[in-house]
N, C-alpha and C positions, 0 to 999 in steps of 0.2 A: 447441593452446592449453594452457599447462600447467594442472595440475589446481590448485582450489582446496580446502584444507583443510579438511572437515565433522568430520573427528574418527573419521565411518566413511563407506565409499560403497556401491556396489553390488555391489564384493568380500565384503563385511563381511555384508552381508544376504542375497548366494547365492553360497554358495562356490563354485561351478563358473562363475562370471562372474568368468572371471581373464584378461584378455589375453596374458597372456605364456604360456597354453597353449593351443596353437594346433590342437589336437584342438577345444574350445571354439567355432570360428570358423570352420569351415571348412564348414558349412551357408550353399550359395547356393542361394535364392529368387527368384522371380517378381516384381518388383517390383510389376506388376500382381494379385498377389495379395495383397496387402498394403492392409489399412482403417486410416485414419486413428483416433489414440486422443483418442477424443471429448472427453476432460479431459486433453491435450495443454498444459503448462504453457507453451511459449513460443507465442505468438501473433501476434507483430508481423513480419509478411512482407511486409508493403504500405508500409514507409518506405525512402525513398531509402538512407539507412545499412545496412536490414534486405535491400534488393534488391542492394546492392555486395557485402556479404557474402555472400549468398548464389552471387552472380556467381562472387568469389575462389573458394570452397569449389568450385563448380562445374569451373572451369578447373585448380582442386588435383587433383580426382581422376579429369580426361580426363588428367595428367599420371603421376599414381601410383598413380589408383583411390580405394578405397575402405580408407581404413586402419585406421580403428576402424568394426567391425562396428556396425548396428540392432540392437537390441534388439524381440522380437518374441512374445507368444504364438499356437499354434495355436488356430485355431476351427474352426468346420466346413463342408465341402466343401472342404476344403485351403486353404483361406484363414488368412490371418493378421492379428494386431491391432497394430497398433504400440503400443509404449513408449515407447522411447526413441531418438530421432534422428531428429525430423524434419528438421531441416536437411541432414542427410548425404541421408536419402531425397529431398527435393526437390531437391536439388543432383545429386546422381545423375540423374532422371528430365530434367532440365537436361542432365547431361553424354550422354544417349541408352543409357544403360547398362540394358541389359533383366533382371537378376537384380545382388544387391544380396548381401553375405555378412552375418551374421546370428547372434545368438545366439538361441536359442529354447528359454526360459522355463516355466514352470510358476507361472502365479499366480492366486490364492485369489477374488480380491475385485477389485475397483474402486478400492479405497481403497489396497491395495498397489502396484495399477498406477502410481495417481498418484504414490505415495511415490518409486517407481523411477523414473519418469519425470523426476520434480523434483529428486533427489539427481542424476540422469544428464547434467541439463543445466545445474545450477549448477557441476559438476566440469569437466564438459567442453567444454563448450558455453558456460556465460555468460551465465543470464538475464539480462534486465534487469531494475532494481528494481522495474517496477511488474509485472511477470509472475511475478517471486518470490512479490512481498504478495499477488498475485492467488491463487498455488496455494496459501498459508496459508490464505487466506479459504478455500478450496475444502474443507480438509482441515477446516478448523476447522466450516465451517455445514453444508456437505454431507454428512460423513462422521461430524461430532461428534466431533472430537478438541479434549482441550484443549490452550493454549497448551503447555503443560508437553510431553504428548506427542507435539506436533509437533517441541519442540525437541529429544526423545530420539530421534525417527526421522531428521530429516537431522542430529545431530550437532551442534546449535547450541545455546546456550544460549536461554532462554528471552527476556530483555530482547531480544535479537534478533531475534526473532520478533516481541515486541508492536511496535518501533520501524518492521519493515517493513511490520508490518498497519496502521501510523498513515503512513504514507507516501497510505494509499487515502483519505484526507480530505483530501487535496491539490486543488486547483480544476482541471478538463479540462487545461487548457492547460500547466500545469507538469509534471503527470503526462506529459505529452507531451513534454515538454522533458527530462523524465529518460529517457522510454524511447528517444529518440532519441540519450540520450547528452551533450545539451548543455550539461547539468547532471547535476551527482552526487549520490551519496546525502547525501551530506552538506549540500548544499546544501539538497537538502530538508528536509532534519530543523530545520537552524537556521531557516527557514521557519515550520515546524509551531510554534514557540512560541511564535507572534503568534497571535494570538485574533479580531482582527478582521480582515475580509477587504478591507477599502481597505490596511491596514498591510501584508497578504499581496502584495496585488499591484503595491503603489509597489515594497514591497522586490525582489520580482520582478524590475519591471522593471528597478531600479537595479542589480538583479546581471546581467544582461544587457547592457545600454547599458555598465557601467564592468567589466565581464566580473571580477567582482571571486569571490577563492579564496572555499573554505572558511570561514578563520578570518578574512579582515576579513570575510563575511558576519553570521559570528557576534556579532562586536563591533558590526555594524551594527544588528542585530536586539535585543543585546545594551541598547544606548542605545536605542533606540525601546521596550522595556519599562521602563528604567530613567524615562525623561522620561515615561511613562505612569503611572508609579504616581507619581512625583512631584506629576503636575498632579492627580492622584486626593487625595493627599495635602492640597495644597492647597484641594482644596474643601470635604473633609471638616474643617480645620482653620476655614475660616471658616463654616460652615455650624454651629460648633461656637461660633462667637461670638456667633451670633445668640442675641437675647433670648428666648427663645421662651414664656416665660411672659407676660410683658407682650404680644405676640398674643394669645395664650391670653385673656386677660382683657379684650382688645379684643374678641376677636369674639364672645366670652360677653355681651356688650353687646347685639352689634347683635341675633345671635338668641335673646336669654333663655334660654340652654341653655347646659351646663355644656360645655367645649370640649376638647380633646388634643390635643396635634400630636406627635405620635411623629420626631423627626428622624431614629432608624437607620433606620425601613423608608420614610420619605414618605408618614405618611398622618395628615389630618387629621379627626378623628372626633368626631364631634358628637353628646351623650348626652340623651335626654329623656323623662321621665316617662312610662306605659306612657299616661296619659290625658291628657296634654298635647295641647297645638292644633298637632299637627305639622305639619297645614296651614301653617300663617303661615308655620314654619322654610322648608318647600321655598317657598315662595311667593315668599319674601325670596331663596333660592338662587337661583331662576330670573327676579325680576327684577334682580339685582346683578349 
């Protein structure tokens, strides 16, 4: 899969993770000695899409192996942690291959791991977009990075960072719909600008049912904000005709007390002397 552009990857952050020096890669492992890395960015191995790929990958390296190495630190008892390549290692363990070839690492922290992990599988691998936003969140609440220096660690700007962390206030179902692929980021995003969640999931559905791109999404979501603030428009413009003083002096009548009706917040406020008979007022409230 060819690499996607970060700006830098995991050449850039350890120089000795170079594939085209093949001194680098030539450490084979036990594949049973090898623990899964608990903050593993890609996570979706249980969808139809996620088990064909795997399948492919599978039958790629009964055919040619193992072409780009794991990524791997030592722990102890000769055991190892993974970083980077689950996919290659389940697929391997699929294809019956008992040792797996390997870079093996030297890292600091938890929080590096993940960095490596996540730069490893957006380049070559492919998250999906909701396991991207998923390893932001991780890095951002787990580890305390802010947006800024997330996007200095995988090479991305910043706006892209917050746009994928606002992908994770997408409802179950959609979220699912991107990670399977059925929908794209994009689709999401023109989503995200509706506010309320009946708008979210007619539009949903309507991108579905009329399998409609990108950009008529946009222009669809586009008109449903624009007729929303319209009819907003409208009520404030009549709500704005109303006499609201002659109220005012209507119902100063019925409860002998001075009255207000504030039309920007909706509230109608009724003022009365610290020794007045506020009995009667509520009395009249609760029989009217």
């Amino acid at each position: 899969m060819p690499k996607k552009g970060l700006g830098k990857g995991l050449k850039a952050l350890i120089p000795e993770y170079d594939s085209a020096n093949e001194n680098n890669h030539d450490n084979e492992i036990l594949i049973s000695s090898i623990i899964a890395n608990k903050n593993q960015p890609r996570v979706d191995f249980s969808s139809s899409y996620a088990k064909k790929a795997l399948e492919d990958l599978s039958n790629s390296i009964k055919e040619n192996g193992v072409l780009q190495p794991v990524t791997v630190r030592q722990i102890k008892n000769n055991n190892y942690e993974l970083i980077a390549g689950e996919r290659r290692l389940r697929a391997s363990k699929i294809a019956g291959l008992k040792t797996i070839p390997c870079y093996i690492i030297k890292v600091d922290n938890e929080s590096e791991m993940l960095e490596f992990a996540l730069i490893e599988n957006i380049q070559r691998e492919g998250l999906n977009p909701i396991e991207e936003a998923e390893s932001y969140l991780l890095l951002k609440e787990k580890y305390k990075l802010s947006q800024s220096k997330i996007a200095k660690k995988v090479g991305k700007g910043r706006t892209t960072i917050t746009n994928s962390l606002r992908l994770l206030r997408l409802p179950e179902n959609i979220k699912e719909s991107l990670k399977s692929g059925q929908i794209q980021a994009g689709h999401a995003r023109a989503i995200l600008k509706l506010s309320n969640s009946k708008d979210i999931n007619d539009t949903f559905d309507k991108l579905i049912e009329k399998n409609l791109s990108v950009r008529q999404l946009e222009k669809l979501t586009n008109v449903i904000i624009e007729n929303k603030k319209n009819i907003n428009n409208k009520i404030k413009t009549k709500a704005a005709k109303i006499n609201f003083t002659e109220y005012e002096r209507k119902i100063s009548r019925i409860f002998n007390a001075k009255i207000k009706i504030k039309n920007t917040n909706g509230k109608l406020i009724i003022s009365f002397p610290k020794n007045s008979n506020h009995k009667q007022i509520l009395s009249k409230l609760i029989n009217n």
